[in-house]
N, C-alpha and C positions, 0 to 999 in steps of 0.2 A: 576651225579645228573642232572636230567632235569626239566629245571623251566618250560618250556611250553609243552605240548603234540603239536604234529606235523599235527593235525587234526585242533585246535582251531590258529595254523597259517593260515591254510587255511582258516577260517573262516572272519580271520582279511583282506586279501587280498581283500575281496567280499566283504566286508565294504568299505575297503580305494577304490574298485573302484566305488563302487557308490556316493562316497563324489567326488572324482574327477572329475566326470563328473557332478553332479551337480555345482563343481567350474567353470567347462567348461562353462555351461551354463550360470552361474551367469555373468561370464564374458563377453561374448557373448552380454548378455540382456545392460551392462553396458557400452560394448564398442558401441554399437548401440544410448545407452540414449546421451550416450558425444556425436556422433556426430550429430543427432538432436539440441543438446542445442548448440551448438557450428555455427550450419545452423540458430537456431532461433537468437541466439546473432547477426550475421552478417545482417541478414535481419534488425533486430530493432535497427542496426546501422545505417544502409544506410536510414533505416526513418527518423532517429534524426538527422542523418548528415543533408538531404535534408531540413530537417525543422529549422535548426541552434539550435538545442535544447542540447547543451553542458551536462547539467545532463541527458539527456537520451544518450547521446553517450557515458558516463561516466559510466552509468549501461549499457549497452550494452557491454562494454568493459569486464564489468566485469563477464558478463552472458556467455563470450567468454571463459576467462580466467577456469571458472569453468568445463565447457564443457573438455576442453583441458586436464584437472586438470584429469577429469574423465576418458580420454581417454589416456591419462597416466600410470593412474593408475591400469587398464586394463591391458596394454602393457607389464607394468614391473611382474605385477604378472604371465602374460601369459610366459611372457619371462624364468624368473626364477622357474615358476613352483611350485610357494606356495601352 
């Protein structure tokens, strides 16, 4: 008894690699956005620091922390191959 014909595996294979390369790309695009956001956080640090503006270092920090979050999250999915 065969549940799949051995033609419509192939079919699946040419599916799953065009989804994986668009994950590639996704990824890609997102490991790029983190580290711009992560360059913009730093930058609108060192302005608030300079200016002693404690809530803009405090969003800045956290403009950081997102960045990082993103670039991250990138990392592990590249890593593991989701």
């Amino acid at each position: 008894m065969r549940l799949l014909p051995i033609q419509k595996l192939y079919l699946l294979a040419g599916y799953v690699d065009k989804i994986n390369q668009l994950k590639t790309v996704l990824t890609n695009i997102a490991g790029a956005i983190g580290g711009l956001v992560i360059i913009y956080g730093g930058i609108k640090f060192a302005l608030a620091f300079q200016k002693l503006d404690q809530q803009g270092e405090h969003q800045a920090v956290f403009t950081i922390v997102a960045g990082a979050v993103l670039l991250g999250l990138t990392a592990i999915v590249s890593l593991f191959g989701v």
